[in-house]
C-alpha positions as CSV (number, residue, x, y, z in Angstrom):
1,X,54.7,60.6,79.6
2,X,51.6,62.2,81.4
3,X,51.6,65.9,80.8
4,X,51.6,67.7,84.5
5,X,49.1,70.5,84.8
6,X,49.6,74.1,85.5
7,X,48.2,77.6,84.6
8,X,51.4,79.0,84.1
9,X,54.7,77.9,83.1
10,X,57.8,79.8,82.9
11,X,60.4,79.1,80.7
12,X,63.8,80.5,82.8
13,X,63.6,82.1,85.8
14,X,65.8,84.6,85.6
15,X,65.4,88.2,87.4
16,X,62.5,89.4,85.7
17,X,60.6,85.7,85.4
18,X,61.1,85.3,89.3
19,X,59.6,88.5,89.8
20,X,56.9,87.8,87.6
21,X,56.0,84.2,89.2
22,X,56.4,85.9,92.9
23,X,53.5,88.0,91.8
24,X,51.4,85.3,90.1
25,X,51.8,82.9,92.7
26,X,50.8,85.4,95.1
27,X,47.8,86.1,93.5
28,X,46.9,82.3,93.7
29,X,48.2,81.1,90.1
30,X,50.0,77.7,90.0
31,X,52.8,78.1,88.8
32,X,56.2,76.4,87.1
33,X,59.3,77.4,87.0
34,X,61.8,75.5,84.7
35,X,65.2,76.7,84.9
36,X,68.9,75.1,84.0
37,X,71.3,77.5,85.9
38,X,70.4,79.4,89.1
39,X,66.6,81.1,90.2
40,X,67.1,84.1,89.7
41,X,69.8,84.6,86.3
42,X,73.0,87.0,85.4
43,X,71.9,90.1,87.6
44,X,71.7,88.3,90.9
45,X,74.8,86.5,90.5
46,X,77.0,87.0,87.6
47,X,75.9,90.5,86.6
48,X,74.3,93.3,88.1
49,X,74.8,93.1,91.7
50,X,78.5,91.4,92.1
51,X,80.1,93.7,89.7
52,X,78.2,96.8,91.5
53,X,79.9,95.5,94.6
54,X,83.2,95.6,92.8
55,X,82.9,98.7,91.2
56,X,82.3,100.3,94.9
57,X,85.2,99.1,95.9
58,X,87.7,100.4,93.3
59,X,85.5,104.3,93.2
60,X,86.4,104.1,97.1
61,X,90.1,103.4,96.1
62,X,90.4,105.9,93.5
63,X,88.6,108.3,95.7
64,X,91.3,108.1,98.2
65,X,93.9,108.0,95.5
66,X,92.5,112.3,94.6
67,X,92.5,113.3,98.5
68,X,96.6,114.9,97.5
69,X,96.2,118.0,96.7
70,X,92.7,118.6,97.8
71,X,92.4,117.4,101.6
72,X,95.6,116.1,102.5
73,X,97.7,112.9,101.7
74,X,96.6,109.1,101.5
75,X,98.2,106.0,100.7
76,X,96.1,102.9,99.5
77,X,96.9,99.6,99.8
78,X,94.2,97.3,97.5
79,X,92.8,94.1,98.5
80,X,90.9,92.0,96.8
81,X,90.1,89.6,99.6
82,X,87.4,91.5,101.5
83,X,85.7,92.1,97.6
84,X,85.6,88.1,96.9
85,X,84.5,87.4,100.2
86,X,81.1,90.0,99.7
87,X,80.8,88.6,96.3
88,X,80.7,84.7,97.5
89,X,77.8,86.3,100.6
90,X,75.3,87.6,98.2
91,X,76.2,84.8,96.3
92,X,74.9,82.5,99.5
93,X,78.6,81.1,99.6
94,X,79.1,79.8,96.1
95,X,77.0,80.6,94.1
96,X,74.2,78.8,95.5
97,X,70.1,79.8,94.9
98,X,68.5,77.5,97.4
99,X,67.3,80.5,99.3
100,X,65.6,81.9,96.3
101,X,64.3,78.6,95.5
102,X,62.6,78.3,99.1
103,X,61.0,81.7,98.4
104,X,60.1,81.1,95.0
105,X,58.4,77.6,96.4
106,X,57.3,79.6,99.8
107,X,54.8,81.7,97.2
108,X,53.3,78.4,96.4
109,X,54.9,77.8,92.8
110,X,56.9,74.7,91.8
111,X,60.2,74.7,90.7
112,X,61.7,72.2,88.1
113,X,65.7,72.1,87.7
114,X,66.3,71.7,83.8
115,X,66.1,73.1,80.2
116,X,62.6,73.4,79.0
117,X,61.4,72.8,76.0
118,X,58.4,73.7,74.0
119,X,56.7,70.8,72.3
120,X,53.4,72.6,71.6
121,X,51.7,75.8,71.6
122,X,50.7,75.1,75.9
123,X,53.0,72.4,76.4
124,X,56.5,72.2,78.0
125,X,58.8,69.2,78.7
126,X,62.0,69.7,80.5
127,X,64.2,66.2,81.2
128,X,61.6,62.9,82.2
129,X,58.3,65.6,82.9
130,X,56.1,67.3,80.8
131,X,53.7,70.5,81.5
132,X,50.5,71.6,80.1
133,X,49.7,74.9,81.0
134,X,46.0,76.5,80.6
135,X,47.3,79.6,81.0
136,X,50.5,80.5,79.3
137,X,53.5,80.2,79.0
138,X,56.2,82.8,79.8
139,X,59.7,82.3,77.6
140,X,62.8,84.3,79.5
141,X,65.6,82.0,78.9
142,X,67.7,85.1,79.3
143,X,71.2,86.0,77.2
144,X,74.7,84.2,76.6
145,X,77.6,85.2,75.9
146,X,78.9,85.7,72.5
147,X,82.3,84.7,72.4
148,X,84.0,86.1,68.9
149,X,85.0,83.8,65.7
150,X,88.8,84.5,66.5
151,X,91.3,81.8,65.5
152,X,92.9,79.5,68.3
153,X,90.1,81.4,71.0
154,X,88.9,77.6,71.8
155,X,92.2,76.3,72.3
156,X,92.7,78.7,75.3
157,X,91.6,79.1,78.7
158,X,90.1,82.4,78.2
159,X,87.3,84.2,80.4
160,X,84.1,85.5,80.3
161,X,82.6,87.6,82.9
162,X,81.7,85.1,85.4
163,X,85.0,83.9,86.0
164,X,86.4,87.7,86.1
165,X,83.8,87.7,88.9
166,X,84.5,84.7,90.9
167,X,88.0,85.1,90.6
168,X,89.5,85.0,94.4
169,X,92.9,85.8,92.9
170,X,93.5,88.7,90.4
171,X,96.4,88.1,87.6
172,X,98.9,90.5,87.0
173,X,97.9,91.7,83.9
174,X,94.7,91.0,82.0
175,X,93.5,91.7,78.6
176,X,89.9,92.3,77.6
177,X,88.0,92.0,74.2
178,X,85.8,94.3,74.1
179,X,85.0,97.9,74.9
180,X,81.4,98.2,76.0
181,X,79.6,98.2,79.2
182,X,81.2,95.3,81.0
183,X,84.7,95.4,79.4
184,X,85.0,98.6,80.9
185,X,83.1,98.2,83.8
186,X,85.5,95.0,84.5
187,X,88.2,95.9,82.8
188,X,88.6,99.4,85.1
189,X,87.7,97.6,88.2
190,X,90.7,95.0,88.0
191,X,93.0,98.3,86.9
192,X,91.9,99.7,90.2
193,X,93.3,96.6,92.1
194,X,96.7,96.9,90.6
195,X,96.0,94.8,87.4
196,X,98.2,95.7,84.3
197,X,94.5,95.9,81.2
198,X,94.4,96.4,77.8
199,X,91.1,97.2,76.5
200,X,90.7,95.8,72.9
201,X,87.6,96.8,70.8
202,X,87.0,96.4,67.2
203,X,85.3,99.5,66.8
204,X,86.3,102.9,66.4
205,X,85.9,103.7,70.2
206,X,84.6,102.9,73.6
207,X,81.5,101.9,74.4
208,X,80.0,102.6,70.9
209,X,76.9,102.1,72.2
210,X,77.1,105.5,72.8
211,X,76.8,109.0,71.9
212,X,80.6,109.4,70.2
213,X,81.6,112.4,73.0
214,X,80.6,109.6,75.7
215,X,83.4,107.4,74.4
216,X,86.0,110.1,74.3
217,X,85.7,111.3,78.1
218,X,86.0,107.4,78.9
219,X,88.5,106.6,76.9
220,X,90.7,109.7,78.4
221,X,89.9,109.1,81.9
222,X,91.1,105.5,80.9
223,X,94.1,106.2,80.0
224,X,95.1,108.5,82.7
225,X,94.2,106.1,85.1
226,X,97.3,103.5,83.2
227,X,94.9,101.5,81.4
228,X,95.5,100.9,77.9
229,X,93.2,101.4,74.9
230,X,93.2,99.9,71.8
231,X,90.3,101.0,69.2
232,X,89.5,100.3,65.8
233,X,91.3,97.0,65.9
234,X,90.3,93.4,65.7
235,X,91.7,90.2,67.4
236,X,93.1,88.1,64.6
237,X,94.4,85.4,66.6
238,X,95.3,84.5,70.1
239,X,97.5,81.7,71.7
240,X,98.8,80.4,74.8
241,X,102.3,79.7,75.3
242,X,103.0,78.3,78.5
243,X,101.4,80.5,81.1
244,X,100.8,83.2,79.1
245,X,98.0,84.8,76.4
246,X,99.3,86.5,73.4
247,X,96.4,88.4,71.0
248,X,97.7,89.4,67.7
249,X,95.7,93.0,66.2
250,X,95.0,93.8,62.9
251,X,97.6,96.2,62.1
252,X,100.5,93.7,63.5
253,X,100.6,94.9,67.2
254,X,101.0,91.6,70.0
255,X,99.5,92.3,73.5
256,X,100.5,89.7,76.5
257,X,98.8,89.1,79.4
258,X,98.1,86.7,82.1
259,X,94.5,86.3,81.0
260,X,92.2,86.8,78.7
261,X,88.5,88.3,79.2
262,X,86.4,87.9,76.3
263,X,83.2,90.5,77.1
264,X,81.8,90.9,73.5
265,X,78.7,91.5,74.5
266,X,75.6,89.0,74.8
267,X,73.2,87.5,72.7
268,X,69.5,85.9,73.4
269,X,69.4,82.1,74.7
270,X,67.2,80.4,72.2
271,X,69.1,77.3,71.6
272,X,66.8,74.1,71.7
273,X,63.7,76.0,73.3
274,X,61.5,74.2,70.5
275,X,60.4,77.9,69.2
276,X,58.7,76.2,66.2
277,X,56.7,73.5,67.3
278,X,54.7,76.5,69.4
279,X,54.5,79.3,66.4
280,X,56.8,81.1,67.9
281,X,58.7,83.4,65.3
282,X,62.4,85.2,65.3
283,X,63.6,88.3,63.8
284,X,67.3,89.4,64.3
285,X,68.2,86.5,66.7
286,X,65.5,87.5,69.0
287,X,61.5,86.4,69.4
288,X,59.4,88.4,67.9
289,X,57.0,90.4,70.4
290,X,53.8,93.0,70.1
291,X,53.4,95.8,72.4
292,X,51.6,93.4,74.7
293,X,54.8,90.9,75.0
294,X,52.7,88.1,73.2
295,X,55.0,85.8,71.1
296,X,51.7,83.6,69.6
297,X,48.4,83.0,71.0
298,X,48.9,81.6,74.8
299,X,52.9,82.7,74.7
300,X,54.5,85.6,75.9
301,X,58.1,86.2,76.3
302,X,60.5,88.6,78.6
303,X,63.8,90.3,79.1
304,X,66.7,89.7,77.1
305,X,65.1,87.4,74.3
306,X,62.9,90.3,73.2
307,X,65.7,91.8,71.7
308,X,64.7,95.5,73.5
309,X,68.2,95.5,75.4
310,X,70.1,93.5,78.0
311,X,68.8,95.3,81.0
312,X,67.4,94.2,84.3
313,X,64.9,97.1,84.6
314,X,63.3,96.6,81.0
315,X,62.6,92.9,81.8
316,X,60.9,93.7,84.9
317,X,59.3,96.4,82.8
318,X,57.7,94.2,80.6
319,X,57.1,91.2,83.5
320,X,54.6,94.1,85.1
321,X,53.3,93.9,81.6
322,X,52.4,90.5,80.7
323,X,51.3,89.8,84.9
324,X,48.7,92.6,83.7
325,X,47.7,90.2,81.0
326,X,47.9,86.9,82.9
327,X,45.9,88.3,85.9
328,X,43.4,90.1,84.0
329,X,44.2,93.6,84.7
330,X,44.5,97.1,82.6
331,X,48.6,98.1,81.5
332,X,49.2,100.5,78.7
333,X,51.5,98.4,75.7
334,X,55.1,98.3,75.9
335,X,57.3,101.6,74.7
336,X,61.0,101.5,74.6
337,X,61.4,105.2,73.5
338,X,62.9,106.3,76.6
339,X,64.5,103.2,78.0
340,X,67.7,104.5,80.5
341,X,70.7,102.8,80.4
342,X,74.2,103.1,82.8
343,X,77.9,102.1,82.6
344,X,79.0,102.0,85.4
345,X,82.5,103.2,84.7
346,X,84.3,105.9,86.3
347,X,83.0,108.5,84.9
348,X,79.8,107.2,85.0
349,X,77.5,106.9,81.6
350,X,74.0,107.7,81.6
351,X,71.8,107.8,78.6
352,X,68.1,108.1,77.1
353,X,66.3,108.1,74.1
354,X,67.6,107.8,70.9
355,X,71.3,109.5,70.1
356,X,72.0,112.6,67.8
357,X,73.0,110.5,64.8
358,X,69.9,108.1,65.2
359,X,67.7,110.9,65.8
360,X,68.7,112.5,62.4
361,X,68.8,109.1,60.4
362,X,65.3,109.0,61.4
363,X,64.4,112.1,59.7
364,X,64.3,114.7,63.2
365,X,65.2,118.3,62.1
366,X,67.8,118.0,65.8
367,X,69.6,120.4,67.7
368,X,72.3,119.4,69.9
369,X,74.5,120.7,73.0
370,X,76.9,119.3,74.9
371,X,78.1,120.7,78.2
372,X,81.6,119.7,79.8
373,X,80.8,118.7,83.6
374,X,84.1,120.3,84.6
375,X,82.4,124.1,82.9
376,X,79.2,123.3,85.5
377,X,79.5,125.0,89.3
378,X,79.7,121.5,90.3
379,X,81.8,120.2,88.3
380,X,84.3,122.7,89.0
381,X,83.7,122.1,92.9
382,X,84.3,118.6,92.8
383,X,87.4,118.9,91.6
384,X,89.3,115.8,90.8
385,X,87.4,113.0,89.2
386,X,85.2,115.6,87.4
387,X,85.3,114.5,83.8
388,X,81.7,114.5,82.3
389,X,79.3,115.8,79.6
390,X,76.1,116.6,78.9
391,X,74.8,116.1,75.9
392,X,71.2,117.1,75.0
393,X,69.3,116.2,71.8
394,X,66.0,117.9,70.7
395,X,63.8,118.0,68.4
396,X,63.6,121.1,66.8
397,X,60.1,121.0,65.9
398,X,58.1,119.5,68.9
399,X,60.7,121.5,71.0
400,X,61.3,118.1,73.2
401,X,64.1,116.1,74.0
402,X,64.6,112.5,72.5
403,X,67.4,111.3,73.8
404,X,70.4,112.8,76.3
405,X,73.5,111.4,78.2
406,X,74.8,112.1,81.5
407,X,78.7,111.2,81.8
408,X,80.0,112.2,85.0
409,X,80.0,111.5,88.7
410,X,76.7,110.6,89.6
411,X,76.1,110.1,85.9
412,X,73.4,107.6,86.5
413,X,71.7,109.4,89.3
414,X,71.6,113.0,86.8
415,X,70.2,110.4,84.1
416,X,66.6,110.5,86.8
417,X,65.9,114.1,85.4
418,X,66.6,112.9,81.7
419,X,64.8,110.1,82.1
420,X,62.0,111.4,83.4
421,X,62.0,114.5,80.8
422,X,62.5,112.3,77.5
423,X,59.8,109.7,78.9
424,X,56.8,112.3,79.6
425,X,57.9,114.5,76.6
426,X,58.3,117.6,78.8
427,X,58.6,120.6,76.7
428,X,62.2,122.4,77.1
429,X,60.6,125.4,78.1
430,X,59.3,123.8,80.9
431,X,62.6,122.4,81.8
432,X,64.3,125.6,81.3
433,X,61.9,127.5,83.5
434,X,62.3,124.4,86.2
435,X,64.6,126.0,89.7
436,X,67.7,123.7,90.1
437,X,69.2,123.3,92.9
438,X,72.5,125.0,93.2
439,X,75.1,123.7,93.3
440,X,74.2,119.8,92.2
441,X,75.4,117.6,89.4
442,X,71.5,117.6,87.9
443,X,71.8,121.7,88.3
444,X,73.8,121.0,85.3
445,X,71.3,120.0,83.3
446,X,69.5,123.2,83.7
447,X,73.1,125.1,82.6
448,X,73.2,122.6,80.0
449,X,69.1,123.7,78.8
450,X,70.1,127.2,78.9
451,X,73.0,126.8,76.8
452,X,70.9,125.1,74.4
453,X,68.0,127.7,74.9
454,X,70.6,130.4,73.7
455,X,71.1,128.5,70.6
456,X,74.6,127.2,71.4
457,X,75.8,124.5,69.4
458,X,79.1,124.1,71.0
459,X,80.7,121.0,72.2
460,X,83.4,122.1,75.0
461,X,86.3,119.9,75.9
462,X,86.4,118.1,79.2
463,X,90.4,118.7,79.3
464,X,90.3,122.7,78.7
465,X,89.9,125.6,80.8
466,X,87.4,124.7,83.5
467,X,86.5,128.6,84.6
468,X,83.0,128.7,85.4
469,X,80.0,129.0,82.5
């Protein structure tokens, strides 16, 4: 077949690729797009935005579940109906991308429905076409799901997050494999709406991801919400026996449940991208990259198959980079030393940097404080809901933060200051001589810096006395 021309060609078109070829094509660069599933990836439709819609509408429920007590009475009657109906709307009715398709084409770039595949270091052929592109080629084929070697897990009907998101029905009890980020997220969500969930992860705690304190403040305000918690143990098997899901644990315990949600995390989509015929090289399950996203000479790649985290922001972090590149304009390399991450949980789980065990391993003479949210001014305002920590981690030498967490309400929002303060290396000193607004969630930070300023090396307990500090 006759090789098509083009001076760029992108391989998936998820969030950050779209981005990227709305800018390129704006700037008069023909463009292809080749992608299998929907313009546009996870975040737009399976991931970021549907479950942020969810997770609205159980913090409204649970906020009007804490109004005893505090402002009067409520009683709450959950319904998922109006929370699948928003879902299938930004969804364009069912899960349908022709609008971003027409915008994406609108620009100017073309748009090919298929799997790509490299078959040279400038050329891509995706079903009966193939492309040659003079100016590069742009690999964001996104991540998949990794779905866990368990015995009689293929037998079943299980699900992953997409149909724990399209579901227009909830079951009446659900359990989930996996503890992190999205089996939490979910996991809580469906709790919220009545559901009956076990949370099942392998490792020692919740979102292990995570500073260990993190983890702990989750996993209590779990559990006094009625969801269960399993940690430290491993599916061994699962069946289905009639309409049911049974998950046997190491250690002998059975859990039952109407459904099974296997959220084990996610892993880069390389399968049959022809990585070899174009130089293309792998480390870790993920393509290799230099601080200018190149993968080989005339290749770049983005987002989750860099292996620099699953996030929306750093793909379109690195997108800004490599348009830089393709459009002949001035960037400074890629850094991931202060990339921001958020769980959107219930207490919400912000965090920066590298954590206080990392920090050490990597040879950092660290201090460390941790601040309960409930011991803050604000904290002890808000009242119910409050659970939270701060956790700083310095270095003692540069007198700098490298890394920090924000669990709390408005975890992610606190996360801003930290973000901002780990990024630009902002001596504590400065921070500490900073004026904070009183009272606030980020004033917390400050109390948190001047505990830390004192030389306090305390770690407080969200559950004790919550007298002001």
């Amino acid at each position: 077949m006759e090789a098509e021309k083009a001076d760029v060609v992108l391989l998936g078109v998820g969030t950050c690729a779209e981005d990227l070829g709305l800018r390129l094509a704006g700037a008069g660069v023909d463009v292809v797009g080749i992608e299998s599933g929907l313009l546009g990836g996870e975040c737009a439709y399976w991931a970021c935005i549907p479950t942020k819609m969810m997770i609205r509408a159980a913090d409204l429920l649970q906020e009007a579940r804490r109004i005893d007590g505090v402002a009067g009475h409520s009683d709450v009657s959950p319904d998922w109906g109006p929370v699948a109906k928003r879902i299938r709307e930004e969804a364009s009715g069912d899960w349908d991308d022709s609008v971003a398709v027409a915008r994406f084409e609108d620009k100017g770039a073309r748009f090919v429905r298929g799997r790509g595949k490299l078959t040279g270091p400038d050329t891509v052929a995706v079903g009966d076409r193939s492309f040659t592109a003079s100016g590069g080629i742009v690999i964001a084929t996104g991540s998949k799901p990794v779905i866990p070697p368990v015995p009689g897990l293929a037998e079943i009907d299980y699900w992953t997050t997409h149909e724990a998101i399209k579901a227009e029905e909830l079951p009446g009890s659900l359990i989930v494999l996996g503890g992190g980020a999205a089996g939490c997220e979910i996991g809580q969500v469906y709790s919220r709406f009545g559901v009956d969930v076990t949370l099942v992860e392998g490792r020692e705690r919740l979102l292990p991801a995570e500073e260990p304190e993190a983890g702990e403040v989750v996993r209590k305000a779990f559990e006094a919400e009625g969801i269960a918690v399993r940690t430290g143990a491993m599916a061994e098997r699962v069946e289905s026996p009639g309409e049911s899901v049974v998950v046997a644990l190491s250690g002998g315990e059975e859990l039952t449940a109407d459904r099974l949600l296997v959220a084990a995390g996610r892993t880069a989509d390389l399968d049959d991208l022809g990585l070899e015929a174009a130089g293309v090289g792998r480390s870790n399950g993920s393509i290799e990259v230099d601080d200018r996203l190149r993968a080989a000479d005339g290749i770049w790649a983005i987002g989750d198959v860099t292996g620099h985290g699953n996030f929306t922001h750093v793909g379109l972090y690195q997108a800004s980079i490599v348009a830089a590149e393709l459009l002949g304009e001035s960037a400074p390399p890629a850094s991931y030393d202060a990339v921001p991450q958020v769980t959107f949980s219930d207490p919400e789980v912000g965090a920066v940097g590298i954590g206080e065990s990392e920090a050490r391993a990597a040879g950092l003479e660290v201090a460390s404080v941790v601040k309960s949210v409930p011991a803050t001014f604000k904290g002890w305002l808000h009242g119910p809901g409050n659970e939270g920590i701060i956790k700083l981690v310095a270095d003692r030498e540069s007198g700098v933060l490298v890394g920090a967490t924000s669990v709390g309400p408005r975890g992610s929002e606190v996360l801003g200051l930290l973000s901002a303060a780990v990024h630009a290396k902002i001596p504590i000193a400065e921070l500490q001589s900073m004026i904070y607004p009183f009272p606030t969630f980020h004033g917390g930070v400050g109390e948190a810096i001047g505990a830390y300023a004192r030389g306090l090396q305390q770690v407080l307990d969200p559950t004790a006395d919550q007298s002001l500090m």
